[in-house]
Residue, then its C-alpha position, 0 to 999 in steps of 0.5 A: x566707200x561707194x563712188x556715190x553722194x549720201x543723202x546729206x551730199x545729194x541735198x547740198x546738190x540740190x540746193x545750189x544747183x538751182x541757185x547757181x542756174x539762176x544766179x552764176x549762169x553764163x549770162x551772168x558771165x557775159x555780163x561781168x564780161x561785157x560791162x568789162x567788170x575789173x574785179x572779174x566776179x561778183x562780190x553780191x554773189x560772193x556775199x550769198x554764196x556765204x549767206x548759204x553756207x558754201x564758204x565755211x564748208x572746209x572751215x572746221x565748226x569750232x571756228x565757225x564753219x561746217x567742218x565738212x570736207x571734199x566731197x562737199x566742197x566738189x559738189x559746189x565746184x562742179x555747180x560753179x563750172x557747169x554755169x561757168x560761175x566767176x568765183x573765187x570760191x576755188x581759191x579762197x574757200x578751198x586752197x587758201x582755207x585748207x594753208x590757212x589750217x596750218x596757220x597759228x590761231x590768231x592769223x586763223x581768227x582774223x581770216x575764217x571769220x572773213x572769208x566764212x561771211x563772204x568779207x575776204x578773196x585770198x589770193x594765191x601767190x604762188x607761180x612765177x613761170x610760164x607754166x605750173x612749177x610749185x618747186x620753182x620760187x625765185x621770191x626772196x624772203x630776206x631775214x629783216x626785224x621779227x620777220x621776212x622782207x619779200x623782193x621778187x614777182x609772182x605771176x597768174x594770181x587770180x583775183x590778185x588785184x582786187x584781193x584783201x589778202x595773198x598767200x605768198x610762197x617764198x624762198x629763205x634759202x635753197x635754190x630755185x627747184x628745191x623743195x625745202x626751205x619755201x615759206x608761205x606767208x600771208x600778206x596783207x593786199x595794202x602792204x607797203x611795196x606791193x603793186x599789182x597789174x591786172x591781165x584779162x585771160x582766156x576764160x574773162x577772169x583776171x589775173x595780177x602780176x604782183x612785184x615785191x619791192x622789199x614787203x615787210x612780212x611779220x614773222x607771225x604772218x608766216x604759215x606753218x614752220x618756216x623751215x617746213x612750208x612744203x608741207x602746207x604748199x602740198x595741203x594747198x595744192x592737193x584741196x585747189x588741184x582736186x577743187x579745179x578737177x571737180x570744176x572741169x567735170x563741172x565744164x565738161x558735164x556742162x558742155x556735154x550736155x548742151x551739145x547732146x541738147x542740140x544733137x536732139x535740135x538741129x536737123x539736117x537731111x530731113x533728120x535730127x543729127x542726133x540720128x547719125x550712127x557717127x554722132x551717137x558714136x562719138x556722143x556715146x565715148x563722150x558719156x563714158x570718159x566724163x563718168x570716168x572723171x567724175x568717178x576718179x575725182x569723186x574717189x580722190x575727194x573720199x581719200x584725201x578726206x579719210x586721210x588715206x596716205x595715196x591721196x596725193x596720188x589720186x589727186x594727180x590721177x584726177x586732175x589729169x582725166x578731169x583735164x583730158x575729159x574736159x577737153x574732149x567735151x569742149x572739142x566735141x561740143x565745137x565741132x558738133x555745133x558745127x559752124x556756129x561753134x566758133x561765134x561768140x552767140x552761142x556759149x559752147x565756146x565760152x565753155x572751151x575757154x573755161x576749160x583752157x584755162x582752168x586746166x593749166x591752173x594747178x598743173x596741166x594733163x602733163x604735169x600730173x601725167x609726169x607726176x604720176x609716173x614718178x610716184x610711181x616710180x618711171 
């Protein structure tokens, strides 16, 4: 399959493209970022992207989605981190649609409805360290009535505070590290014994540290087999790590491109700097490393929709050039900014933040790297 858009993928583009430059730009952010908004997104905006569709695009059509997939899903998170767009579409319309998939027809029909009509944020509940560690769930789940008691922490949950439904991974049994014997749960954001603070990070967004104190979980709440939740963590993990790799290009191309702007601009010795061989050097490596991104993550969206069975591998291989690609183009935009590169007036720097901390969610460059290097048998 060719690395390009069909005419269908290229009209979904030109349609949010232009919604989101007048609706999620980075004005948008400053303001939410300014008036200190505590959810740390609009749920205005929320209700339109459903309005247009964009929520449903992993829900499959029989239960009132589009049953689209990846690619689709990419090219609205490419939008969203090229304006820096505060969403939870990441979270809630892919990771969290993509879990829900394996849930049982009724926790289905409670929750696409919702999430489909723009009415849900799920939030993923999933990390406890200080870095990214899928395997390593400390959360019990203790065997109580027809389900589980949950009693433990979970940490970096975007949207956790404000959600109306968290996926939780917990541990049954095993020890932490163990992939067997995690279980994904969906928890109801009111449920007795859960509380939530809220951190503001990097980026403006925010993020909650959850405590369990014994959450009565139904067994029906459980996502997929108890026994087997690794298999649904691993869905969920592959759709958010290639959902957040679409974004960074997204980041990426949209600094890129301010900065080429102002390389046209600003002068300098009687000349526009974008006339220095050093610059256009540097500009030039910038534009091949970001073709690179969006071209691996535009071939992992292909397989992991073709189910082709190296998708996981793709999808590391992704993340990780979209993350170091990302990186460059938010260090170049900087520096080539120059002074004014590091005040809050111009946005190049709001673009550096998006990019640090979109790059730790899900596994950083480093993770993916070892990742890669161990499926590959190093």
């Amino acid at each position: 399959m060719g690395l390009y858009h069909t005419e269908d993928q290229t009209m979904l583009k030109d349609s949010v493209a232009p919604f989101l430059a007048e609706n999620g730009s980075v004005k948008h952010l400053r303001a939410l970022r300014d008036s200190k908004d505590a959810a740390g997104f609009s749920r205005d905006l929320w209700s339109q992207f459903a309005e247009m569709g964009l929520n449903g695009i992993l829900i499959p059509e029989a239960e009132g989605g589009l049953g689209l997939g990846h690619v689709e899903a990419g090219i609205v998170l490419e939008e969203i981190g090229r304006n820096l767009t505060p969403s939870p579409f990441l979270s809630t319309a892919v990771a969290a649609v993509e879990a829900l998939k394996s849930a049982s027809a009724d926790l289905r029909g409670q929750w696409f409805p919702k999430i489909a009509g723009g009415e849900a944020v799920v939030a993923l509940a999933l990390e406890e360290g200080k870095k990214h560690n899928p395997a390593g769930v400390a959360l019990k789940a203790e065997r109580s009535g027809n389900g589980f008691k949950l009693t433990g922490a979970k940490n970096f949950v975007v949207h956790g505070h404000v959600a109306d439904m968290l996926l939780v991974s917990a541990r049954p049994a095993g020890a932490g590290g163990e992939e067997a014997a995690i279980a994904l749960s969906a928890v109801p954001a009111n449920a007795a014994g859960l509380t939530a603070g809220a951190d503001r990070l990097v980026d403006s967004s925010v993020a909650a540290r959850l405590a369990f104190d014994g959450v009565q979980v139904d067994a029906d709440a459980v996502v997929g087999e108890v026994d087997a939740g690794w298999a649904v963590l691993t869905r969920l993990f592959n759709a958010g790590r290639l959902g957040a790799s679409a974004e960074l290009v997204g980041v990426g191309n949209g600094a890129m491109d301010m900065t080429f702007d102002y390389l046209k601009q600003r002068k300098q010795f009687g000349k526009v700097i974008g006339e220095f061989q050093a610059l256009q050097h540097r500009a030039a490596h910038l534009y091949g490393e970001m073709e690179g991104a969006r071209s691996i993550v535009l071939k992992a969206q292909q397989m992991l929709d073709n189910g082709d069975p190296r998708g996981e591998m793709f999808v590391s291989a992704a993340k990780a050039k979209a993350g170091k690609a990302s990186n460059l183009a938010v260090r170049e935009g900087v520096q080539m900014h120059g002074g004014i590169g590091m005040t809050d007036e111009y946005d190049i720097g709001l673009f550096m933040k998006r990019e640090r901390a979109l790059n730790e969610v899900f596994g950083d460059l480093y993770f993916h790297a070892d990742k890669l290097a161990s499926m590959n048998g190093y």
